[in-house]
C-alpha positions in Angstrom: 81.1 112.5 98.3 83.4 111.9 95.6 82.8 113.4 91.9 84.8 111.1 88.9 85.2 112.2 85.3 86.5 109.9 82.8 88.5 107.8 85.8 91.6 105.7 85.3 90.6 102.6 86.3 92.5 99.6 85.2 96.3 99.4 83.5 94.7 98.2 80.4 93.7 98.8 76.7 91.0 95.9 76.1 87.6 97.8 76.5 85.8 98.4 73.5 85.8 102.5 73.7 89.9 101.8 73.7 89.7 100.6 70.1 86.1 103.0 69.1 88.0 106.3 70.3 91.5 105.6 69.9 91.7 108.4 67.4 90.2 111.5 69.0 92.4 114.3 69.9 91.4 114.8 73.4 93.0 111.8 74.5 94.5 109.6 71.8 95.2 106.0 72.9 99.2 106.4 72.3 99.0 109.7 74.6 97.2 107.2 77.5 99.5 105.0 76.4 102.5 107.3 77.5 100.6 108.4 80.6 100.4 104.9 82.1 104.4 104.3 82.0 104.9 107.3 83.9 102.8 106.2 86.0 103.9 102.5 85.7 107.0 102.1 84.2 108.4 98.4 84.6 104.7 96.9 84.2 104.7 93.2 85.9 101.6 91.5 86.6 101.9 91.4 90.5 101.7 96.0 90.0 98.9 96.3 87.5 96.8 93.8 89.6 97.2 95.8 92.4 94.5 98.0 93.2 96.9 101.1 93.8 97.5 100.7 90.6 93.9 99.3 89.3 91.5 100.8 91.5 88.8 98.7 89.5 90.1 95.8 91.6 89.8 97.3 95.2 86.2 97.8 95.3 84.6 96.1 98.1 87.8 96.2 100.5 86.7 98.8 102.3 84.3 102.2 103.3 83.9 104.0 100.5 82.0 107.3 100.2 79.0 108.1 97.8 79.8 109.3 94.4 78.9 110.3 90.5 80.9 109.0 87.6 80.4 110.8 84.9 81.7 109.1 81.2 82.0 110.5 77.5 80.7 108.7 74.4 83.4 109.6 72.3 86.4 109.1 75.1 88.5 106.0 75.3 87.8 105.8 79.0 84.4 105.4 78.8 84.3 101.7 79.4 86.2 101.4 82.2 84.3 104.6 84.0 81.0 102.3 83.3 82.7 99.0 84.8 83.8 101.1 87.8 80.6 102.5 88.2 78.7 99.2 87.9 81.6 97.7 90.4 81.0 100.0 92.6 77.4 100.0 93.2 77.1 95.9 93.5 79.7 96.7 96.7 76.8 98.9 97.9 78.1 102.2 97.1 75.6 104.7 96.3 76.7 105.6 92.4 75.2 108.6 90.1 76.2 107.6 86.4 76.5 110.1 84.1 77.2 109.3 80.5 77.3 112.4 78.1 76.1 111.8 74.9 77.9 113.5 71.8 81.1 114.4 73.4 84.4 113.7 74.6 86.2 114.9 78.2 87.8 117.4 76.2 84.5 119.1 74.5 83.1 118.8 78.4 86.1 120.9 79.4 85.9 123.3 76.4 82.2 123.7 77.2 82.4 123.7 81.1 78.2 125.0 80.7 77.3 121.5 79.7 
């Protein structure tokens, strides 16, 4: 079983909750921004659309194990934690979403009774 909060899925900025939430603290766009070229520094088509890179993309190729994805209204990951979600129940993974209302992942951490 796997348990998912706020996931990374995609090297990308296009979803909606990228441009709604780019503002809050918790995790600022420009601060995801930074985290991706650590992560990816020399960005080239053939790496994003990898799926070690964009696990979005690799759903389907393979056993994967139950899980809950749990999301954040005010969080600019929200989106893509929804897609992946979606993605991976239609390859017949058994998926939990979670979406908290009200909050972002850094309230959820502040607050870990919620």
């Amino acid at each position: 079983f796997a348990a998912m909060f706020a996931p990374v899925c995609r090297y990308s900025a296009t979803t909606d909750s990228w441009v709604q939430n780019s503002h809050y603290p918790a995790l600022p766009a420009q601060a995801m921004i930074w985290f991706w070229r650590q992560y990816v520094p020399n960005p080239t088509p053939e790496i994003v659309n990898d799926p070690r890179c964009s696990v979005i993309l690799g759903v389907g190729k393979g056993n994967l194990a139950p899980c809950a994805v749990a999301t954040f209204q005010y969080d600019i990951l929200r989106d893509e934690g929804t897609q992946f979600g979606d993605a991976l129940r239609e390859a017949g993974v058994a998926v939990t979403q979670y979406r908290m209302q009200g909050t972002h992942l850094g309230g959820f951490v502040d607050r870990p009774q919620v």
